[in-house]
Phi, psi and omega in degrees: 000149188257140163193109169268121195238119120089046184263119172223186195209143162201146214220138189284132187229070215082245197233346165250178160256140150264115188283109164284341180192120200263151173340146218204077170267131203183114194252112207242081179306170183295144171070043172242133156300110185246088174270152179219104246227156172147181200277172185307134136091019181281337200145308193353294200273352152245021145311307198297318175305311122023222166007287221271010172052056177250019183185125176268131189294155189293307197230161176091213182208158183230148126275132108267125175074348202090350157286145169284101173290333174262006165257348168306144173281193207289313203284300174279359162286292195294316176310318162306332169291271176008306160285306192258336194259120122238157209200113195254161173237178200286326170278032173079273185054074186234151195241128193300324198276010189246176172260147150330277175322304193291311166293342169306323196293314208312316155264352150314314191287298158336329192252358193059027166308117210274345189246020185323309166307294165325277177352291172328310176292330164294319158317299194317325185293312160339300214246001180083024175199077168280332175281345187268003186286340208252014171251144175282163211279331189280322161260052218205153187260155197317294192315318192304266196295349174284344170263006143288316180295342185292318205290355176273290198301352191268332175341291200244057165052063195263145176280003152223120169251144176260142172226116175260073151126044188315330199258341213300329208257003210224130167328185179297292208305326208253317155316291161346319199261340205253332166280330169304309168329296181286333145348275187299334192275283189344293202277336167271335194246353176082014200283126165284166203209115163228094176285150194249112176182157179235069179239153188276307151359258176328329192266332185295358180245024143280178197230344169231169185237095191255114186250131181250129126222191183031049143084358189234147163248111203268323178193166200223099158290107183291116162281000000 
């Protein structure tokens, strides 16, 4: 479970502050789907980074799971992502000097999974490009490598994935397979799953809807 209690951002701006996400109470249960749709500059991605404790808030608290993500030090932060965090962005962040696989591999390896290959190979199979392991990300199509980055995020089983824009960079045809996709993780692993996004598509396979802009989440829908 996700829970923001009074969480908000502000960021220096010249000789002032600008509040990027006004005060913020917000309850996400496990395994719920969650779009959270508005224009360039509403808030999405720093709400999301927020949740994903890739940033810290002026004011309030985060839960995960029932831990305080903002009383953690750094080390114990990261270990929580690590476990519990997954994240996928719009730009891939897939590392060119690696294989499909081989990106796969890296938090595995990290986390010491003694069966780590396997694993991989089981992702790759998960997302449809069991044949695709052995190409570098320059060869692989914009759909190609964002469904390699879910199967990175998916590495150590986390019980939450975060999505900031999945579709933004990838056609109709290659979105379509990237929603299905996250769709099926939801459905298959119970993963909660809250995306960021102004693709309409994409928002429609949430089961709540959160519409943000200038930093305020203006009204909240059961879909």
């Amino acid at each position: 479970m996700i829970e923001l209690r009074g969480v908000s951002k502000t960021v220096s701006s010249g000789d002032s502050s600008l509040t990027i996400l006004h005060p913020v109470d917000l309850r996400i249960a496990a395994s719920q789907r969650v779009a959270i749709v508005g224009p360039s500059g509403s808030g999405k991605s720093t709400l999301l980074g927020l949740i994903a404790g890739l940033d810290a808030p002026s004011s309030g608290q985060i839960f995960i799971d029932g831990i305080d993500i903002t009383a953690l030090d750094e080390d114990n932060l990261a270990q929580l992502r690590g476990s519990k965090i997954g994240f996928v962005f719009q730009s891939f962040h897939l590392i060119p000097s690696l294989t499909a696989m081989e990106n796969i591999l890296v938090p595995l390896e990290i986390a010491g999974v003694s069966n780590a290959r396997v694993k991989a190979h089981s992702l790759l199979k998960e997302v449809g490009l069991a044949n695709r392991g052995h190409h570098y990300s320059s060869q692989l199509s914009g759909g190609e490598q964002q469904r390699i980055a879910i199967a990175r995020a998916l590495a150590n089983e986390p019980s939450i994935v975060l999505a900031d824009e999945p579709t933004g960079n990838l056609d109709s045809a290659n979105g379509a397979h990237i929603i299905e996709l996250l769709l099926e993780v939801n459905r298959s692993r119970g993963t909660t799953i809250v995306l960021g996004t102004h693709d309409s598509n994409l928002a429609e396979i949430g089961q709540v809807m959160l519409a943000m802009r200038d930093g305020h989440i203006q009204r909240k829908e059961m879909l």
